[in-house]
C-alpha positions in Angstrom: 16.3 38.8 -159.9 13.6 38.8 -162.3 10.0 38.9 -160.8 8.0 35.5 -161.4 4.4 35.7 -161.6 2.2 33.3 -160.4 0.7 32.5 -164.0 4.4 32.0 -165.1 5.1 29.6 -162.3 2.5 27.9 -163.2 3.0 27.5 -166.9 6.9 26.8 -165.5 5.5 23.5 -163.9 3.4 22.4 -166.9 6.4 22.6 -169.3 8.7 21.4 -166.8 6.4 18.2 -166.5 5.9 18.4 -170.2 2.1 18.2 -169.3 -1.1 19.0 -170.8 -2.7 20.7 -167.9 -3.0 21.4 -164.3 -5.2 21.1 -162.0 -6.2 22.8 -158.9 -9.2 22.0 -156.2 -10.3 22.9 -153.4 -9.1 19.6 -150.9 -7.1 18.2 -153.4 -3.5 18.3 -154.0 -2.6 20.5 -157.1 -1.2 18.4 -160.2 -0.1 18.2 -163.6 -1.7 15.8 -165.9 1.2 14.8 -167.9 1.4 11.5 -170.7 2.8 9.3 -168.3 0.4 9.8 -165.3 -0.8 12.7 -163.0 2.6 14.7 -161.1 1.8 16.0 -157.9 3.3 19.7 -156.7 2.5 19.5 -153.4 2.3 16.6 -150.7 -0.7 19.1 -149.1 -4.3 19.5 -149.9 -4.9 22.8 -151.0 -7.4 25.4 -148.5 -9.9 27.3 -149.1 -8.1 30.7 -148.1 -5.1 29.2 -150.6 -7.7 28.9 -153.4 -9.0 32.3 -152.9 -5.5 33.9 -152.6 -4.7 32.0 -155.9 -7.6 33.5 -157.9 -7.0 37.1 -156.6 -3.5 36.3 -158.4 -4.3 34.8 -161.8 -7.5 36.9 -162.5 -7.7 40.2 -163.2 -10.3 42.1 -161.3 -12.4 42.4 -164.1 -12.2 38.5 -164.3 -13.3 38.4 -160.5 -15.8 40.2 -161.3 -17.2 37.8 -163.8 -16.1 34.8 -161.5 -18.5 36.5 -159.0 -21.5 37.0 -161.2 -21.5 34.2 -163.6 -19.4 31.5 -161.7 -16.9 30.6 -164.1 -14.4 32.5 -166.2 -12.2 31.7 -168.9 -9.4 33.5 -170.8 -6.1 32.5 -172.9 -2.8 33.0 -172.2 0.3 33.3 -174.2 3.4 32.7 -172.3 5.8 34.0 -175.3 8.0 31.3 -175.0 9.9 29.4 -177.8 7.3 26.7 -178.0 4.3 28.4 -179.7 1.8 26.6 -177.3 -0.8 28.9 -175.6 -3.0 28.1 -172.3 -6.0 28.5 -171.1 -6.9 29.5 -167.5 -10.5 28.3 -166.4 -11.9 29.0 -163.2 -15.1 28.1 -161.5 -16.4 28.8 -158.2 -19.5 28.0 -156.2 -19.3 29.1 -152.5 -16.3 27.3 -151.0 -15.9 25.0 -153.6 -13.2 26.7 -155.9 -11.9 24.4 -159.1 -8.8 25.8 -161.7 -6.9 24.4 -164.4 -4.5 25.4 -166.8 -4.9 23.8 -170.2 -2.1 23.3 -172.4 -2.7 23.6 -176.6 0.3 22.3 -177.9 1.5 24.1 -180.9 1.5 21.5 -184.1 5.1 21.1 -186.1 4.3 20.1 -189.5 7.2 19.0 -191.9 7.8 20.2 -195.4 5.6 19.2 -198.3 7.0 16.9 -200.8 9.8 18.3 -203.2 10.5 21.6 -200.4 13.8 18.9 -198.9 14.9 18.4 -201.8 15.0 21.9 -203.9 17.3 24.6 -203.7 16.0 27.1 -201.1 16.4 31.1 -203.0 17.8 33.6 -200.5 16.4 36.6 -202.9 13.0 38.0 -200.9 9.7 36.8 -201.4 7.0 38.6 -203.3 3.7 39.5 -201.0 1.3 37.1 -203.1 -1.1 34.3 -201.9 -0.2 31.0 -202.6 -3.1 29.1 -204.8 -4.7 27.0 -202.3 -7.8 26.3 -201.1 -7.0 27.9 -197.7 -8.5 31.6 -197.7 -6.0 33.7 -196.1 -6.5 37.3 -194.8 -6.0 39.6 -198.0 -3.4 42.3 -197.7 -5.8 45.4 -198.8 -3.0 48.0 -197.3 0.3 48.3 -199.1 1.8 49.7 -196.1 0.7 46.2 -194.8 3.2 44.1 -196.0 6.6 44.4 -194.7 9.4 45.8 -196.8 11.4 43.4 -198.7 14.8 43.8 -197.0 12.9 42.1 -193.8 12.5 39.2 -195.9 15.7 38.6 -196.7 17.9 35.5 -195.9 20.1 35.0 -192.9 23.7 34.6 -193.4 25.4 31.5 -194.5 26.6 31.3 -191.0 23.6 31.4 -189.2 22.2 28.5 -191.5 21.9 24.7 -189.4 24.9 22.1 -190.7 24.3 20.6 -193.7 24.4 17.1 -192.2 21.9 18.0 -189.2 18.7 17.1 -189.7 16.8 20.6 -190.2 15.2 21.6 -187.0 12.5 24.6 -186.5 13.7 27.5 -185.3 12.4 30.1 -182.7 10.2 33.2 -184.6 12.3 35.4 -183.7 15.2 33.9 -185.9 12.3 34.4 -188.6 12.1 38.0 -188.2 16.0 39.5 -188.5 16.4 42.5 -191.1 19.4 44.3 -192.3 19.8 48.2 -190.4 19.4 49.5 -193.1 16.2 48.4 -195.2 15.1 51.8 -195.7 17.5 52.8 -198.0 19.4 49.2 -200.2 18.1 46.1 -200.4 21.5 44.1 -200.0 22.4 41.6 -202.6 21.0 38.2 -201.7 23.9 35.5 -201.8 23.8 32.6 -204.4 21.5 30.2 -203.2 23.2 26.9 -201.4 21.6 23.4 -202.0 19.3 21.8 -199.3 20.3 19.3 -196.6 19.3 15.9 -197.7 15.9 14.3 -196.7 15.7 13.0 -193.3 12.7 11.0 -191.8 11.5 14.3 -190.0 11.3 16.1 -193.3 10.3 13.4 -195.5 6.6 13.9 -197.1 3.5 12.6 -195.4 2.0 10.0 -197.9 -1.0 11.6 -197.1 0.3 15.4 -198.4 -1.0 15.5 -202.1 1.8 15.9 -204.2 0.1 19.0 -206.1 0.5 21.6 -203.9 1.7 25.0 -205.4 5.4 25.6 -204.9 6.5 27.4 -201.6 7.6 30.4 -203.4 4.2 32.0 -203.4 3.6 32.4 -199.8 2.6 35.3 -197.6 5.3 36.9 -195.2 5.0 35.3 -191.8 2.8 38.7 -189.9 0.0 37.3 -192.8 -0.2 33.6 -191.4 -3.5 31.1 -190.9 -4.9 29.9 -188.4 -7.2 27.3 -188.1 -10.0 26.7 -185.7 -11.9 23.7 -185.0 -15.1 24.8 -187.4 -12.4 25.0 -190.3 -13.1 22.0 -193.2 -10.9 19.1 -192.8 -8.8 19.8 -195.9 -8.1 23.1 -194.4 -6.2 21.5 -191.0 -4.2 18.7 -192.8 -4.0 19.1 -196.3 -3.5 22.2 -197.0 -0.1 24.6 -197.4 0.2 26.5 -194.2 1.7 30.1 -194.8 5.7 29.8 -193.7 8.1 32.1 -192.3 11.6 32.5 -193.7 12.8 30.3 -191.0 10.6 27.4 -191.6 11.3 27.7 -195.7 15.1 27.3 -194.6 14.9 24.3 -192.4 12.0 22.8 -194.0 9.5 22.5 -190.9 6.3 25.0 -190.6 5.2 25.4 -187.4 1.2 26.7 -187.1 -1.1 26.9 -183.9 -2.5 24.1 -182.8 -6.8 24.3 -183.1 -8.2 25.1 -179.7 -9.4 21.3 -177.8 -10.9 20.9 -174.7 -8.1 18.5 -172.5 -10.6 16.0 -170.2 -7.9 16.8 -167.4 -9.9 14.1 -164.8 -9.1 11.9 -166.5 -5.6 10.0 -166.3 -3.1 9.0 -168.5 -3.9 11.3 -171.0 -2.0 12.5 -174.3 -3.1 15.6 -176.2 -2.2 13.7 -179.4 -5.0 10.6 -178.2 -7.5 10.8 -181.1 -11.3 12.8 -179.9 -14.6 12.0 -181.0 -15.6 15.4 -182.2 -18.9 14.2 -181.6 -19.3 13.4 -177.6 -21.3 15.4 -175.6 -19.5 15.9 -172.6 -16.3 17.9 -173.3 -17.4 20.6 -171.2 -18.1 18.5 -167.8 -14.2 17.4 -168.1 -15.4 13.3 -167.3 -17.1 12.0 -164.8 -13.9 12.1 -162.7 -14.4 15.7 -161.7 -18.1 15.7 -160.4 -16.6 12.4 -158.4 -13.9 15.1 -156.7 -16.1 17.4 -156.3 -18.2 15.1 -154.6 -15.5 13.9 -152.4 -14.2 17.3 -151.3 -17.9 18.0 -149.9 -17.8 15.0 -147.7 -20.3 13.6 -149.9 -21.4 9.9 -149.7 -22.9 9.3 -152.9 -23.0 11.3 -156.3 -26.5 10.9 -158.2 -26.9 11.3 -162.2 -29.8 11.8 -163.4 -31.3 13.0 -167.2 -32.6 16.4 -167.5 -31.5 17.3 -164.0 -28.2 18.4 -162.2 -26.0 16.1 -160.3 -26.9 15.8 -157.0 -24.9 14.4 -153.9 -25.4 13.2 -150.5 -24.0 14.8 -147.7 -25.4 13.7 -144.0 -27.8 12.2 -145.1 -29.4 14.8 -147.6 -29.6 15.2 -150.5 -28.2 18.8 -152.5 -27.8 19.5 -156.1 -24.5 20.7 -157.6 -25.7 23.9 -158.2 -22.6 25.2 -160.0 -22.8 22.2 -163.0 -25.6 23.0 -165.3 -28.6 20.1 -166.1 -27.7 16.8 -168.1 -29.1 15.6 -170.7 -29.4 11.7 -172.0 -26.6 11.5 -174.0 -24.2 13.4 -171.8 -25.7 11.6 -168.8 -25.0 8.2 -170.8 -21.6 9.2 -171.9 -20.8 10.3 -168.3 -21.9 6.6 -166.9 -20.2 4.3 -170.4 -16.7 6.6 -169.2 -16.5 4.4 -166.2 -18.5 1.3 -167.3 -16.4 -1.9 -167.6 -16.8 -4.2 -170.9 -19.8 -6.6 -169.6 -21.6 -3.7 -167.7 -21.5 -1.5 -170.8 -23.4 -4.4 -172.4 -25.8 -4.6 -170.0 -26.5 -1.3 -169.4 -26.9 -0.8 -173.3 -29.2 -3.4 -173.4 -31.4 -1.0 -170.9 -31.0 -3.4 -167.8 -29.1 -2.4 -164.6 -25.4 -3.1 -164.6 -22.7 -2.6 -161.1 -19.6 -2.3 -161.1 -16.7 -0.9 -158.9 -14.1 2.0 -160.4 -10.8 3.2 -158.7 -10.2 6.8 -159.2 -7.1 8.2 -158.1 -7.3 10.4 -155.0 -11.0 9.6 -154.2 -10.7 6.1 -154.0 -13.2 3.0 -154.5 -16.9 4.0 -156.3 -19.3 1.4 -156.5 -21.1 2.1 -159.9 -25.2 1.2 -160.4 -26.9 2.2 -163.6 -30.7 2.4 -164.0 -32.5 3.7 -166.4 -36.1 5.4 -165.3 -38.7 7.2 -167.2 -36.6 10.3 -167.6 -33.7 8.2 -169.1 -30.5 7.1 -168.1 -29.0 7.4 -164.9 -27.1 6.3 -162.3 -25.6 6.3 -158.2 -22.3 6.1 -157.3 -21.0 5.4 -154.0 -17.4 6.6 -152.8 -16.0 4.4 -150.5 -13.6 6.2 -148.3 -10.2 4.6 -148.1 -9.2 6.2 -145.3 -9.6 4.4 -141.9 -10.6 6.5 -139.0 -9.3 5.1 -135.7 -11.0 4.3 -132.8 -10.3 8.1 -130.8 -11.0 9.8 -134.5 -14.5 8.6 -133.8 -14.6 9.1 -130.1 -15.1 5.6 -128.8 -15.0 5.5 -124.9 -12.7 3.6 -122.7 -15.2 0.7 -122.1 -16.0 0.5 -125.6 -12.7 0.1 -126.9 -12.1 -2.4 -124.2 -14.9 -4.6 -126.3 -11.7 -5.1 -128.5 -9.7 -6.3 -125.7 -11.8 -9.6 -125.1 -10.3 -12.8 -126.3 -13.2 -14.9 -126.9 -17.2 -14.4 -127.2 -19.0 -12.4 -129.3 -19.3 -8.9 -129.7 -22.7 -7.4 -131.4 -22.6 -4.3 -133.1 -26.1 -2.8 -134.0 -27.8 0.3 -135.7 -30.2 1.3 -138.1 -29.3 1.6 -142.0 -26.4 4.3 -142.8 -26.1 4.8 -139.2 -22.1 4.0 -139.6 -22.0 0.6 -138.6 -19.2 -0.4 -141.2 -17.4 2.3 -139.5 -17.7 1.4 -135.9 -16.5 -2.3 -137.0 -13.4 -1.2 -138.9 -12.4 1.1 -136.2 -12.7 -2.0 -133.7 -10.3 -4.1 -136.5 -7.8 -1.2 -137.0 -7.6 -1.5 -133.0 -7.1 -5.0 -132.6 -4.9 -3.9 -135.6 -2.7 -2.0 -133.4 -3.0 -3.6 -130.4 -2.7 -7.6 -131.1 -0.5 -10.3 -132.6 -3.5 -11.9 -134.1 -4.8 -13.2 -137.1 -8.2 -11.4 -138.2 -10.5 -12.7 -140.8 -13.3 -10.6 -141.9 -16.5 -11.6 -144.2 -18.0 -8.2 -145.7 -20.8 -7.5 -148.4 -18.3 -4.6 -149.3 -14.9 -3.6 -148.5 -15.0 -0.3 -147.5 -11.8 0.8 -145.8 -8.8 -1.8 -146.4 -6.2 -2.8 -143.5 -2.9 -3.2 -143.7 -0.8 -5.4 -142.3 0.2 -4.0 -138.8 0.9 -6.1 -135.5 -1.9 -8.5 -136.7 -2.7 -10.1 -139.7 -5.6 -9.2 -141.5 -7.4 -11.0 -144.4 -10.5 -9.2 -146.1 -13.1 -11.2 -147.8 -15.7 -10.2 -150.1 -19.7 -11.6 -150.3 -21.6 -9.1 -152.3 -24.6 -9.1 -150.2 -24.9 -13.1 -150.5 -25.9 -15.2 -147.6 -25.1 -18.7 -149.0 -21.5 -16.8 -149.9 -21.1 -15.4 -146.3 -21.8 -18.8 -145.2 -19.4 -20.5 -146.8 -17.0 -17.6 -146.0 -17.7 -17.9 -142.6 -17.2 -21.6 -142.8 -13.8 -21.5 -144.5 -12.1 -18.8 -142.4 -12.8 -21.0 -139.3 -10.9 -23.6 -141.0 -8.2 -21.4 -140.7 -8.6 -21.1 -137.6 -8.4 -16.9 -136.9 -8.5 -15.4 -133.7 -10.8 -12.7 -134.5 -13.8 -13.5 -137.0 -15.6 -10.2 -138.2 -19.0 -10.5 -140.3 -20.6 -7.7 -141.2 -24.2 -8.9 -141.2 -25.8 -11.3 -138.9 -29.0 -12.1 -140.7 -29.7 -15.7 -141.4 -30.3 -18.5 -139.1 -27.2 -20.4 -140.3 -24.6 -17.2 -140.0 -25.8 -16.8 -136.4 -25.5 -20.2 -135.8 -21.9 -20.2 -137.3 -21.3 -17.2 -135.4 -22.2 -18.7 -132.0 -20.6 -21.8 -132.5 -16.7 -19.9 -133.2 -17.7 -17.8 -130.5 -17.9 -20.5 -128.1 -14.9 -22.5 -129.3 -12.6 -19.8 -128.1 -12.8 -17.0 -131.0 -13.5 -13.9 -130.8 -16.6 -13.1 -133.1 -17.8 -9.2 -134.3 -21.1 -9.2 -136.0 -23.1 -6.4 -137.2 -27.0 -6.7 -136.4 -29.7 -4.2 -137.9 -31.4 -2.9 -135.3 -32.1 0.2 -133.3 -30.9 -0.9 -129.7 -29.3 -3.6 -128.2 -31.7 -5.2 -126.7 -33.6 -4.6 -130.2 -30.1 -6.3 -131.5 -29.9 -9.0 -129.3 -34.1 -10.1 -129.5 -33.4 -10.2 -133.6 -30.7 -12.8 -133.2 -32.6 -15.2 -131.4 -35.9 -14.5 -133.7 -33.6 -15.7 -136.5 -34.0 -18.9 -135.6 -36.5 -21.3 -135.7 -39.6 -21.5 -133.2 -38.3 -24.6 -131.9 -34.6 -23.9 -131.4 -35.0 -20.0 -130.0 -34.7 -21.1 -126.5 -31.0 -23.5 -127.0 -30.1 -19.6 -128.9 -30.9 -18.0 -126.0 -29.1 -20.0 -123.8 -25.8 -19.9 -126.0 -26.4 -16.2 -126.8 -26.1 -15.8 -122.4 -23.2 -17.1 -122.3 -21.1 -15.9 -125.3 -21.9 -12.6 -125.7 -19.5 -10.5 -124.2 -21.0 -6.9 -125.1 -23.2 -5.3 -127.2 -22.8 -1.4 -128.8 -25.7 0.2 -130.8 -24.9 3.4 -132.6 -27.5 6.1 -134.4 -26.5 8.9 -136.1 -27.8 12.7 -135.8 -27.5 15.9 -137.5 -25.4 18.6 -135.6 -27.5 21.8 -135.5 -24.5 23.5 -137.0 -24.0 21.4 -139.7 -22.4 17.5 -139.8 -23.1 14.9 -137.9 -22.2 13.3 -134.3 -22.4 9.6 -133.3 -24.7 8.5 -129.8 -24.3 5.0 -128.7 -25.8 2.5 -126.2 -23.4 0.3 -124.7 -24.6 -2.9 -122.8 -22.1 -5.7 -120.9 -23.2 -9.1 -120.2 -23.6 -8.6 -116.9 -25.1 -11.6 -114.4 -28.2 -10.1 -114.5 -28.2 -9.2 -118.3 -27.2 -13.3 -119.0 -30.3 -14.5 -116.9 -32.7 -12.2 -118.4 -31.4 -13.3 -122.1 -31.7 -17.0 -121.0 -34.8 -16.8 -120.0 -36.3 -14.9 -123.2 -37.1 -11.7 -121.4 -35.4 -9.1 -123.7 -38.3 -6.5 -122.7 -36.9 -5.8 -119.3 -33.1 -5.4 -120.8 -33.5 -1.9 -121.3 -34.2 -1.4 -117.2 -31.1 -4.1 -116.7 -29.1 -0.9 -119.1 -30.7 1.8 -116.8 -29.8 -0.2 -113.4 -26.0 -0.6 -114.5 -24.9 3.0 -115.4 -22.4 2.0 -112.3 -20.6 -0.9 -114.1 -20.3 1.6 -117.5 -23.1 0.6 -119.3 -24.7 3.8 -120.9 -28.8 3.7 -122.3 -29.6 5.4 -125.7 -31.6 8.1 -124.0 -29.3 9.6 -122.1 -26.7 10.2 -124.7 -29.9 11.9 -126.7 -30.7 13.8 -123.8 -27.4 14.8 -123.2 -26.6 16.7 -127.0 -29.6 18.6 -126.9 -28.4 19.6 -123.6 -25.1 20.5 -124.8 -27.3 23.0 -127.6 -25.2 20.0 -130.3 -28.4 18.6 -131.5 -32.2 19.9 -131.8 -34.6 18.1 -129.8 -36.7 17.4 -133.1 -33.4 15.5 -134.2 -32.8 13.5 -131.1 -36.9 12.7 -130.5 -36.8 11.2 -134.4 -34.3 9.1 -134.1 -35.1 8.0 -130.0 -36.4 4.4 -130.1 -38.0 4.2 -126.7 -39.5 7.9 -127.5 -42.4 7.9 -124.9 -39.4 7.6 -122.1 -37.0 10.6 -123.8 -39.8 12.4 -124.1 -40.1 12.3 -120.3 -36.8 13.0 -119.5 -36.9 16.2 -121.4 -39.6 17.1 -120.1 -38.4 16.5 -116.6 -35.4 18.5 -117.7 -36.8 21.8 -118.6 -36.9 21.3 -122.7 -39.4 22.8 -124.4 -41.3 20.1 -125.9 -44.2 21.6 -127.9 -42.9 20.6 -130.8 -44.3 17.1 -130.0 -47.7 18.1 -130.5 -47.4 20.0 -133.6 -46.1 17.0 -135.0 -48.7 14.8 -133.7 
């Protein structure tokens, strides 16, 4: 059995798919960009180590070395097949993040000129002179050059295509057949045979001028043009191309197709689509491929800026792409109008902010907003993960997950901005998801993660960050009368009314409060309302609220982030102190029940920098009570010097 290498494989799976590229990533699966949409040749993400081992087999060690040094390498490749097309193998690397593809340059099959079809084709060998065109092939200076004129000479009659076939190219090889014995007789070259009648494959183009020089005066086949993409126009389309003795038989020439760059992020895509020759961002490959590289480094958001490298956020910080080199205006505005929609194009032309929301295969949904600035254009783009993360994914306790269990009463879930809220909520949906025959309605400023259909029935409802349009959201759905009511942001007297009201008409009612605690949560929600009708809040706030769970987020001291989170129950003792407005003391109610599972802010803090998971800079930044955690540290042996330098 034949030995396959992997750059053959490879090439194999493009021509199988009859694609224009493929594509390989680090956390992606690899694929083919073909014309009818991307094929996928694995059902696994691909690893790190499989990335590595892949470029220690398609690059030569020389080509490491560059790869190592400069970042990026790039080199052609011709398969010697039958279809004339060459590749070309790119690869860039920075650090872990290692990016391939194979692009496809799809040989060009040109048909005869007008008159070849129809004339009688001599089998008697061509003489070695240029044709008169304007095309400048490479002159023969060597006699020994040229080949000898028996290789020139026809095939037999036998090897010639039906006459009623339409003519078809044929391989090169085919082109390049000579009698044995060249070096001593020319043989006699048979009495030419007519020409197969036109077909539409070998009709002119109307666009060929009809004064090109006969076909008679071209070069032998090892003296052939090729065009590049600096060459005149005239020179790729209306000009004779040089033809082998196969193509002046059938009637088709076959020359290389000019070298393009294929935008392989980018899907469908056809190599025949027509190119502006002017755009200024053929090298970037689309916006599509900072978005995966984006979403292979856990990133949140992907910045674009003029005159400056794209930049992403990862846990909560912000890190330039330092493999992609700076953008400037134009490329950053060609980059942004890729993904703009018809109305937002408009408006971000006209120079005001435009947003918008794009779905790009295997990252997901990316909530567009352009801006320009006084460096130029730019813009942020939010990826929205579509996959859910379940309730033991993010580590939820037993008595928080049995928050999900309650049938009635509302359920606060509180935290500062980005501190995952959205998360904590749709893990708490995906569980009642699981869990319940119910009927869940949910008002959000933005769907983030989308739920199917499991034991419950869940309906997802979109506000865009408006409170009359929550409102009336919020209104409608409890005409429909849902078991579980989910709004995302409790921040208007009239939502917290609404909310308060289902909850005490026998729904069950999840709402998302910014704040840093619970009892922080809980004193917001009656502030909401007016001076006059905080105390009838209070009392309805006692009695429905069924649990509250305040998350803040932290940076692991090895990298990532981990989750703490107060949990309070409404307790006797926690009801009478809400009813009676005295949200100060709630935090000592917290500290009083550890028995009855409820778990204070401070001592999950305490407990990672304990554990050596957090730094006790991290955890003192983001304590809210920070006088009292900065007891219990010290009471716990922690060096807290720190404090000072920052005071």
């Amino acid at each position: 059995m034949r030995y396959v290498s992997p750059i053959e494989s490879l090439v194999a799976a493009v021509l199988k798919a009859n694609g224009d590229g493929l594509v390989m990533h680090v956390g992606e699966r690899p694929y083919v960009l073909a014309p009818t949409g991307s094929v996928n040749l694995s059902e696994r993400p691909l690893t790190v180590d499989a990335m590595k081992g892949a470029l220690a087999d398609l690059l030569a060690p020389e080509d490491q070395r560059t790869l190592s040094e400069v970042g990026a390498v790039e080199r052609e490749i011709r398969p010697g097949d039958q279809t004339g097309d060459t590749f070309v193998l790119v690869a860039a690397r920075g650090g872990d993040d290692i990016w391939i593809e194979l692009r496809r340059q799809r040989a060009v099959t040109r048909q005869a000129r007008p008159g070849l079809a129809g004339a009688a084709v001599s089998e008697e060998p061509l003489p070695a002179q240029a044709p008169a065109a304007k095309a400048e092939p490479r002159a023969v200076t060597d006699p020994s050059e040229a080949p000898p004129a028996a290789a020139q000479a026809a095939v037999a009659p036998s090897e010639a295509p039906p006459a009623a076939a339409p003519a078809q190219p044929e391989p090169a090889a085919l082109a390049d057949r000579a009698a044995p014995a060249a070096d001593t007789q020319a043989p006699q070259a048979p009495p030419a045979r007519p020409a197969p009648p036109p077909t539409p494959e070998s009709a002119p183009r109307p666009r060929m001028a009809p004064s090109h020089p006969p076909p008679s005066a071209s070069l032998p086949p090892s003296h052939s043009v090729r065009y590049g993409l600096s060459g005149p126009p005239s020179a790729r389309t209306d000009e004779p191309a040089v033809q082998p003795p196969s193509a002046r038989r059938t009637g088709a020439v076959r020359e290389p197709a000019p070298g393009v760059v294929l935008p392989l992020s980018r899907t469908p895509i056809r190599a025949d689509a027509p190119r502006s020759s002017s755009s200024p961002t053929p090298r970037y490959l689309g916006i599509g491929r900072l978005l995966r590289i984006a979403s292979a480094r856990g990133a949140s958001s992907l910045f674009l800026t003029a005159n400056a490298r794209p930049s992403i956020r990862v846990d909560d910080e912000i890190l330039p792409l330092e493999t992609e080199p700076p953008l400037g205006k134009a490329e950053v505005e060609a980059l942004i109008l890729e993904l703009a929609p018809g109305a937002s194009r408009e408006a971000f032309a006209g120079g005001t902010a435009a947003e918008w929301v794009y779905e790009l295969q295997d990252v997901g949904r990316v909530r567009c907003v352009s801006f320009r600035d006084q460096r130029g254009p730019g813009a942020v783009f939010r990826l929205i993960p579509t996959r859910l993360i379940s309730a033991d994914q993010l580590g939820l306790s037993r008595d928080i997950q049995a928050l999900c269990g309650e049938r009635e009463g509302l359920v606060i879930v509180a935290g500062p901005r980005l501190s995952g809220k959205s998360t904590l909520i749709s893990a708490f949906v995906d569980l009642i998801n699981r869990t319940r025959s119910d009927y869940i309605v949910t008002i959000e400023t933005e769907i983030k993660f989308v739920h199917e259909n499991r034991r419950a029935m869940v309906s997802q409802r979109e506000a865009r960050s408006d409170p009359d349009a929550m409102l009336h959201g919020a209104r409608a759905a409890l005409r429909e009368n849902p078991d579980v009511l989910v709004i995302d942001d409790l921040k208007t007297p009239d939502l917290v009314a609404v909310a308060l009201d289902a909850a005490e008409s026998g729904h069950l009612v999840i709402g998302a409060v910014t704040a840093h605690t619970t009892s922080a949560a809980i004193g917001r929600l009656i502030e909401t309302a007016a001076y006059e009708r905080q105390t009838q809040v209070a009392l309805s706030l006692s009695e429905a609220l069924r649990g509250a769970v305040a998350q803040v987020l932290l940076r692991k001291a090895g990298g990532g982030r981990v989750a703490a989170r107060e949990l309070l129950f409404n307790m006797p003792s926690v009801g009478a102190l809400i009813a009676e407005g005295k949200i100060g003391q709630l935090p000592l109610a917290i500290d009083s029940g550890r028995k009855y599972g409820m778990v204070p802010m401070n001592d999950v803090l305490l407990a990672f920098v304990q554990s050596g998971a957090v730094d006790p800079r991290e955890a003192y930044r983001k304590a809210y009570d920070r006088a009292a955690f900065l007891d219990l540290m010290k009471r716990d042996g922690i060096d807290t010097s720190f404090v000072e330098r920052l005071a």
